[in-house]
DOVO-96487 format. One record per residue (C-alpha): residue in one letter; x, y, z. Coordinates in steps of 0.2 Angstrom, whole numbers, plus 5000, padded with zeros to 4 digits. Example, Ala and Ser with C-alpha at 12.3 -4.5 7.8 and 13.67 -1.06 7.14 Angstrom:
<rs>
A506249785039S506849955036
</rs>
This chain:
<rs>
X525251505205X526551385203X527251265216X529051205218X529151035228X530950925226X530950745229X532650655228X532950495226X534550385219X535250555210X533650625203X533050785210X531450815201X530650985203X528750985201X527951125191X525951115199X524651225194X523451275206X521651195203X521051315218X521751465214X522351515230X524451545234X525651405238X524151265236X524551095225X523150975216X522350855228X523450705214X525150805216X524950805236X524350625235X526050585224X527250715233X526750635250X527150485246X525450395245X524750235236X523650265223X523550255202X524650385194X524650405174X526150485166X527250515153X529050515149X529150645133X530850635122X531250735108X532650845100X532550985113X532250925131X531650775138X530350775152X529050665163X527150735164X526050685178X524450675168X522950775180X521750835167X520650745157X521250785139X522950835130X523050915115X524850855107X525850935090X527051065086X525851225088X526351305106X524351305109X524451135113X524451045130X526050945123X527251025113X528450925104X529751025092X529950915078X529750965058X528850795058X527550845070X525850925062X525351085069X523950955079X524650805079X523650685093X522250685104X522550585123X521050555135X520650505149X519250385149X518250315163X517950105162X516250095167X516449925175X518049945184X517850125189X519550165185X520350285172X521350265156X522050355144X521750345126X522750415111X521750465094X522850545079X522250705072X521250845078X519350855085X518650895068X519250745061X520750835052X522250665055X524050705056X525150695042X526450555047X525250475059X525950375074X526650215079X526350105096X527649985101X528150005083X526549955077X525550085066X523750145071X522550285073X521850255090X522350165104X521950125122X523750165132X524350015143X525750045156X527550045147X526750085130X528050195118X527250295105X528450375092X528050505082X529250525068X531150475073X531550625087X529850615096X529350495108X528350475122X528050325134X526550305145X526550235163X525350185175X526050165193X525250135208X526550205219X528350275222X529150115219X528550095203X528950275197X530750235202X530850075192X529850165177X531450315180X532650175180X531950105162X532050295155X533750305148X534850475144X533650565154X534650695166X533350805175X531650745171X530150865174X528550835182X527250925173X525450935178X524151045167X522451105173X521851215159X520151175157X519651225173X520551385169X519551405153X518051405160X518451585168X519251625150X519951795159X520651715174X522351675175X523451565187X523751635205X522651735215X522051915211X523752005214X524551895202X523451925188X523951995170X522952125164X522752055146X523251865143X524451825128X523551735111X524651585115X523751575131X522151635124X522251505111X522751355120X521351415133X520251395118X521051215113X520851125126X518951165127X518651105111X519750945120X518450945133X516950935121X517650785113X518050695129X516150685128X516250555116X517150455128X516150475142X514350465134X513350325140X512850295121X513950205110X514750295098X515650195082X516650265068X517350165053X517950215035X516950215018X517250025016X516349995035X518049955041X518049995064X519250155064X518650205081X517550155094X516950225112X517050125129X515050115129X515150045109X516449915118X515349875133X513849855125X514349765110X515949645117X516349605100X516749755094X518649765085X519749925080X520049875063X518849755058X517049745052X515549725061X513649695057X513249845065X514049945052X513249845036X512649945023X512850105031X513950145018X512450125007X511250235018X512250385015X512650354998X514650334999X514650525005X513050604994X512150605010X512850685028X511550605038X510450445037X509450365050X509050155052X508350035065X509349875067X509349715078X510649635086X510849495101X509149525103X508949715107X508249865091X509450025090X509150155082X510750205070X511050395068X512350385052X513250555050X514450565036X516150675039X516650675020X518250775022X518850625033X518250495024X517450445040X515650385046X515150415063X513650285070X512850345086X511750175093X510050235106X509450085112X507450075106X507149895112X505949975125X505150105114X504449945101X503749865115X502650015118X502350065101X501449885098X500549935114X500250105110X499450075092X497550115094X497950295098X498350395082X499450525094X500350385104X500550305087X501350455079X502350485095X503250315096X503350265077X504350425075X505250435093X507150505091X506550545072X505750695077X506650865075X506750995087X506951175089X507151295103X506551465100X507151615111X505751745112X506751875120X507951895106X507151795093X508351685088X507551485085X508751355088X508451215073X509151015076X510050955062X508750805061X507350955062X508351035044X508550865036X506650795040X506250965028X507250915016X508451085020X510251075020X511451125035X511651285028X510051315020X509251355037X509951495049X508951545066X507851675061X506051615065X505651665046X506951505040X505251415048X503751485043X504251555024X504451365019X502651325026X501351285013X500751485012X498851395014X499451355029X500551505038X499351585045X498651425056X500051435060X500451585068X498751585075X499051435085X500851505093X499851675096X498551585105X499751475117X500951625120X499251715125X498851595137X497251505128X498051355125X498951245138X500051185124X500551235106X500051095091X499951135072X499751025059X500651095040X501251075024X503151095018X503451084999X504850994994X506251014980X505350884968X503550964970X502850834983X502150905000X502450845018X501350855032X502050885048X501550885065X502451045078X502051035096X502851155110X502751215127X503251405131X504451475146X503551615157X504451755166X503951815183X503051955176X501951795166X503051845149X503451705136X505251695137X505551535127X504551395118X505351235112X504551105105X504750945093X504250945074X503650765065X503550705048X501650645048X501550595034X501250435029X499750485043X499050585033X499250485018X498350325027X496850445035X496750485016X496750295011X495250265024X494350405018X494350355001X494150165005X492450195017X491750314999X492350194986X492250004979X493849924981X493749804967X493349944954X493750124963X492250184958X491050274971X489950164984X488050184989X488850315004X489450434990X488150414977X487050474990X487750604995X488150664978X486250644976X485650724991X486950874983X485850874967X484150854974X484451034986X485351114968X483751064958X482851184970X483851334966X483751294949X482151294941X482151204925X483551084928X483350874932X484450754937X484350574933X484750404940X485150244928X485250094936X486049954931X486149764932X487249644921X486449504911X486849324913X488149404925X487949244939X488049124922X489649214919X490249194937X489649004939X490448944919X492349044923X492449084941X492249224952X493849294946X493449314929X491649404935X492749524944X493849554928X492449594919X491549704931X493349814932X493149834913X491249864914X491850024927X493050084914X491850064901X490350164910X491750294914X491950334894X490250354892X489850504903X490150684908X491350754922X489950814932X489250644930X489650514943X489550294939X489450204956X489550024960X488249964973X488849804973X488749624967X488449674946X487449824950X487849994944X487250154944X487550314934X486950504940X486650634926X486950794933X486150954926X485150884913X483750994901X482550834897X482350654898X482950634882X484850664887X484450524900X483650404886X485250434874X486750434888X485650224892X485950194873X487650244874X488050154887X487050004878X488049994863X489750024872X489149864883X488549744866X490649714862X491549564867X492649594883X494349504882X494349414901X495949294908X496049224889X494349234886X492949324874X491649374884X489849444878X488549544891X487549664892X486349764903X484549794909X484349974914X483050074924X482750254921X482150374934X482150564930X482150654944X481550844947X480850974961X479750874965X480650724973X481350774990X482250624996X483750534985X483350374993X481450364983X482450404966X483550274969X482250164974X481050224958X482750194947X482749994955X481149974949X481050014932X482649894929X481549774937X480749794923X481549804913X482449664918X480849554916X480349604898X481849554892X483849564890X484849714884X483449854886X482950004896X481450044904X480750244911X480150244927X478350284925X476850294941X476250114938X477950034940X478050034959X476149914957X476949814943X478749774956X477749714971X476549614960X478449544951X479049504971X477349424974X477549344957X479349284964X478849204982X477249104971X478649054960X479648954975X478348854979X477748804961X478948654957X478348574976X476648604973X476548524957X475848684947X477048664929X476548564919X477048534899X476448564883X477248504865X477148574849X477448464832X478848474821X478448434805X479548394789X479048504776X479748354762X478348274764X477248334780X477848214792X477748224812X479648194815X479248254835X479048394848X479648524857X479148524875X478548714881X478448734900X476548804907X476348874924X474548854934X474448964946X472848934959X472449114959X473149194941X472849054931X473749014917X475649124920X476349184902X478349104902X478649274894X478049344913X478949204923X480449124914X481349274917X481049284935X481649094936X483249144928X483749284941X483349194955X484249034949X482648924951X482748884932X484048754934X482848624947X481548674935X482448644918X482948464925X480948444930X480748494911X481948384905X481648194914X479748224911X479948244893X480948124890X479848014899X478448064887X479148044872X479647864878X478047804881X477347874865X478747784857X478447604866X476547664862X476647694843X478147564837X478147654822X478647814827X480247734837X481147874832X480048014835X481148164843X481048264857X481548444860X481748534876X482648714880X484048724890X484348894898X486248994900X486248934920X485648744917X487148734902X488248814915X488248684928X489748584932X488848404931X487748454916X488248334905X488148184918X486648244925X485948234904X486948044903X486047994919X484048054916X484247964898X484747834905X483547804921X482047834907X482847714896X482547824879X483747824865X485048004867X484748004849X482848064848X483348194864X483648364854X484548494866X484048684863X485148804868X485248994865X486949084856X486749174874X487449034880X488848964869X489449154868X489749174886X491549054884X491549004868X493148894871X492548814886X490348784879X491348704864X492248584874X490548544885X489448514869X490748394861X490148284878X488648304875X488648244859X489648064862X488348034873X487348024856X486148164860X485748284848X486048494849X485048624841X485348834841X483848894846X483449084840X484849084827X485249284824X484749354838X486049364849X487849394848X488549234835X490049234829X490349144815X492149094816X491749014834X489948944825X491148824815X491948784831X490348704839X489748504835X488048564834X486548464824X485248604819X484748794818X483248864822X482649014813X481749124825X479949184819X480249364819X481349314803X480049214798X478649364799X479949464788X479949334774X478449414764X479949584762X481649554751X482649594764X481849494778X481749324763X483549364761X484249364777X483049184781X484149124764X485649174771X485349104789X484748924778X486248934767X487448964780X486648814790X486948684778X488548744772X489048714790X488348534788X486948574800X484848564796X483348704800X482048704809X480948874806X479948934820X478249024821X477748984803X475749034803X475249034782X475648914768X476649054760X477749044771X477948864769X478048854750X479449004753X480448904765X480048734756X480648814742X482448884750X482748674757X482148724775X482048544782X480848584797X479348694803X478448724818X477148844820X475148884823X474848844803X475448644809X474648654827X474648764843X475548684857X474748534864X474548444881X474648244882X472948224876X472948324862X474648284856X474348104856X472648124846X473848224836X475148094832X473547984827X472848084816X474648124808X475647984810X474147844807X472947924796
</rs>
């Protein structure tokens, strides 16, 4: 219905065109009464120019549409207008209350105009209209806005419009029309029976105009700005919450966006940012056709401060963490269509248009191991037998990887208790998974070397324990390990170096086994190895010697050489063992053993072991108290000059008297000492009360002045830090000459470090004391570092000796002699028990023997009767 009002006023009789918003004959908008009745209030209008006609527009409805197509709100007939041309709002200030109007160049989807617009003359693309603003488009089209309060105004904005005759008044309500599409103006006698595709489209435009008004009015900021991050557009919440906001500038809020979707490779990107205090969450959607990038800012400030709150429950964790990231989807039942969220597509990895609404576009890219779960748990929520749906699944993705995702939903009933709807959120839970993983693996494996802990090597063992008795005939076996001179290797180069090695020891283990074999790491240096499936003992015995001559290699360590090797326990374990915890235990004690008969060795658990470990820990706890109780005491064997039969001195042996046992074998306790670290209070007992000795004898017997002592120095004693002041302050406080003191120490020793032993024995020697290799040959020498060290004599160890009365065991002795003096160095042969072998050794220019053909060792009585009987005739 249209309503013809004149108002007349110095000449001008302006008729007014209303539409009715009501829809009922002969009634006006409540603003055209307002304005015809002369009232005060704010009144936005425009003042249109161009070649045909020339009008005024009272502006009622909250969006225009402006260009050349007759579908738009504003029709200007110009060749230099674009079919849709411009876009004017009207935009509610949030802090004033009031309304303005806005105009953007181009259409809703972005497309811009082709000449653009100007303002006041001045170019742009968006601008908020202020009252007397003239916007020009091209040459014949113009149209200037005002903003009047009252009549009076509108008569001096009239009197500022020149050449205009008859303006017209124009007011537009079509979006109220368009929401009753098939309505048209008037009441229901005035309708048409089919509405005209003008109409029809323009009822179409202006809904798309209402849409976008949204922008406008949203409480959330919205930002738009060109590939180079350059402000393009802005809406009025972006400009209240963020004051400093500038069309046509840049802004931090818009750093490196251009980055997060790639300069256009990406349509959507998602970023958390701070600023002035607050975190945003940045939804980044790329408009590549416009070379534009639309930011949409959700405040998140609150959201943090509950997500650090919130983190000790794993579903409140995964809830707050991925907040606005999570996609969702709305599925109708009824007709079985399934909304998707863009963000639900792009978490998937899926395009826009990979992904239609079929509830197939879901479940086909589910993991198929996973589908039926599933379905199964919508089925049982749509049944009623679960308050809520949940399902946890796996989507492949384009490069192979798998993503776990987490779907929750609620369902719609009917009135007749029918599932109507469910909708629900869908999140990316995978870096959960991916750390429930990581603890998994962490709580079953050493983090140093990655190799199973006790928890899993039990478990693996309680697995083969129940198979051995479905399997008749098949065993299973457990080697365990333990490094030697490990704490010798951690006290000389650090705890570093120790924890290099053990990795490589790991790795090494690795090679030497089966896949169905497992190699775990109890801690500290121990190991253990689990044989699988084995026919006899024997595989068990030969996978131990494997793993043996893999270990006696150097291992390259920070810089270093490094030499070790390993004492292992065997336990063979059958139907007859019921609990893994006893194999274990039976494997630990036959490396005990094996760990006291010596280095580099195994030993087979056998029914007397378990006797022989307690009477070892027994052994140990007597052991602790020895050195207070005063039960060592020190025995000295003669080294004699096989020249001419000469005592030239002694080399101090340790004895232990034990109140109950007696006299304890070193071979029984030295290596006991060792492990437990006692050895290195004990080896500076050893040394300050042979040196003590040998002084007196020396003030005793004037003629035997330079009468020498020797005394052992084990691998953990040499390693000490204050070792050589510790040597520099007992030969001092004893008062003997450093030259009769001879130091003993293993190729054990200098092998550990070679680099680092050579540079401790060259302080050693300018404190005048003399160093001797004691058991040349039966280690791990190498004779490039051998040249290396300032040492004084080798020993030849006895078992080389025994060999002497065979060519190949009087060869190597040669060798050993002629390597000595060719390195400037004397020999001392040990264990000599016949005058053969002293004519043979004589005879090859051994300097020095000691041995039971000369004299067994000897207290301090005997070897003082000795030394009269040798040294006084």
């Amino acid at each position: 219905m249209v309503s013809m009002v004149n108002y007349s006023d110095g000449g001008y009789t302006v008729p007014f065109k209303i539409t009715s918003r009501s829809h009922k004959k002969n009634s006006s908008s409540p603003q055209f009464d307002a304005f015809k009745g002369q009232q005060s209030g704010e009144y936005h209008l425009l003042s249109i120019e161009d070649k045909q006609e020339r009008k005024i527009l009272l502006l009622e409805s909250s969006s225009y549409s402006i260009g050349r197509h007759a579908a738009n709100s504003i029709v200007l007939n110009s060749p230099e207008i674009s079919r849709h041309h411009a876009s004017l709002l009207r935009i509610l200030n949030p802090k004033t209350k009031k309304y303005y109007f806005r105009i953007v160049d181009g259409d809703l989807n972005g497309k811009p105009s082709l000449n653009g617009f100007s303002i006041n003359e001045q170019r742009c693309q968006a601008q908020d209209l202020e009252n007397g603003d003239v916007i020009s488009f091209g040459e014949s089209s113009k149209i200037t806005y005002h903003c009047i309060s009252d009549l009076a105004e509108f008569r001096t904005a009239m009197t500022q419009v020149k050449g205009v005759p008859v303006p017209s008044l124009v007011s537009a309500a079509l979006p109220e029309i368009l929401l009753s599409p098939k309505k048209t103006f008037g009441d229901s006698k005035e309708k048409s029976t089919d509405a005209s595709d003008a109409e029809h489209e323009n009822n179409v435009d202006s809904s798309i105009y209402r849409i976008y008004s949204f922008a406008e009015l949203t409480p959330n900021p919205i930002i738009e700005s060109n590939f180079e991050e350059w402000i393009t557009y802005a809406n009025p919440s972006a400009h209240v919450q963020f004051s400093d906001i500038k069309v046509g500038e840049k802004h931090p809020l818009l750093e490196g966006i251009a980055e997060l979707i790639q300069d256009g490779q990406r349509r959507h990107g998602v970023r958390e940012i701070e600023f002035e205090g607050a975190m945003y969450e940045q939804s980044v959607h790329c408009i590549v056709q416009s070379q534009l990038i639309r930011s949409y800012f959700v405040d998140i400030t609150l959201r943090k401060q509950l997500e650090k709150k919130l983190h000790e429950s794993e579903q409140r964790y995964i809830a707050t963490t991925q907040g606005a990231n999570d996609g969702l989807w709305d599925w109708d039942l009824v007709n079985q269509r399934v909304y998707f969220s863009p963000r639900w597509k792009a978490m998937i990895g899926a395009l826009e248009k990979d992904i239609g609404d079929r509830p197939e576009d879901w479940f086909e890219r589910v993991h198929p191991l996973d589908r039926d779960r599933l379905r199964q748990s919508l089925a049982q929520h749509l049944e009623h037998k679960t308050q809520h749906f949940e399902c946890e699944y796996r989507i492949p993705q384009k490069d192979g990887s798998l993503r776990w995702f987490l779907a929750r939903g609620l369902a719609i009933w009917s009135q007749d208790n029918q599932a109507e709807r469910i909708a629900g959120s869908q999140t990316d839970i995978t870096e959960y998974y991916r750390i429930r993983e990581q603890l998994t693996h962490d709580a079953l494996h050493d983090p140093m070397t990655g190799l199973p802990n006790r928890t899993l090597l039990m478990d693996r063992l309680d697995q083969s324990i129940k198979s051995l008795k479905r399997q008749e005939g098949h065993l299973c076996a457990l080697l365990f390990l333990d490094l030697d001179r490990f704490k010798l290797i951690n006290d000389s180069l650090g705890h570093l170096a120790g924890d290099q090695l053990l990795v490589q020891v790991s790795q090494c283990l690795r090679s030497c086994l089966r896949e169905e074999d497992t190699v775990a790491r109890l801690g500290g240096d121990e190991f253990v190895v689990l044989l699988n499936n084995i026919q006899s003992t024997e595989m068990a015995i030969a996978t131990a010697k494997k793993i043996s001559y893999s270990l006696n290699r150097p291992f390259q360590v920070g810089g270093h050489e490094i030499f070790t090797s390993a004492s292992i326990g065997i336990a063979v374990g059958g139907s007859d063992y019921e609990s893994s915890e006893d194999l274990l235990r039976d494997a630990d004690t036959a490396m005990y053993i094996a760990k006291h008969s010596g280095e580099n060795r195994y030993e087979i658990f056998g029914s007397g072991m378990r006797v022989k470990a307690i009477d070892q820990l027994l052994l140990e706890t007597d052991l602790k108290r020895a050195l207070d109780r005063q039960e060592f005491s020190l025995v000295y064997q003669p080294i004699i000059a096989l020249k001419d039969q000469q005592l030239i001195g002694f080399e101090a042996l340790l004895r232990w008297h034990h109140p109950e046992r007696g006299v304890v074998s070193p071979a029984d306790f030295i290596p006991l000492a060792e492990e437990t670290g006692l050895i290195i209070p004990i080896g500076w007992w050893v040394l300050r009360e042979a040196c003590h000795q040998v002084h007196s004898w020396q003030l005793q017997y004037p003629m035997l002045s330079t009468l020498t002592i020797s005394v052992n120095i084990s691998n953990k004693q040499f390693a000490q830090s204050d070792f050589v002041n510790k040597v520099k302050s007992i030969t001092q406080d004893v008062g003997i000459n450093p030259t009769t003191l001879k130091l003993e120490i293993t190729e054990g020793t200098v092998m550990i470090e070679p680099s680092a032993v050579a540079a401790k024995l060259k302080q050693v020697k300018t404190l005048g004391v003399e160093l001797m290799m004691d058991d040349f040959g039966t280690g791990y020498s190498s004779l490039n570092y051998l040249r290396t060290f300032p040492l004084d004599t080798l020993k030849v160890d006895q078992s080389f000796v025994d060999q002497m009365g065979c060519d190949d065991g009087f060869e190597i002795v040669k060798t050993i002699i002629n390597l000595a003096h060719n390195l400037k160095m004397q020999v001392v042969a040990e264990g000599v028990e016949d005058e053969v072998q002293v004519r043979n050794l004589e005879a090859l220019g051994c300097e020095y023997a000691q041995g039971y053909f000369f004299s067994r060792p000897l207290d301090r009585s005997g070897a003082e009767t000795f030394i009269q009987a040798k040294a006084l005739g």
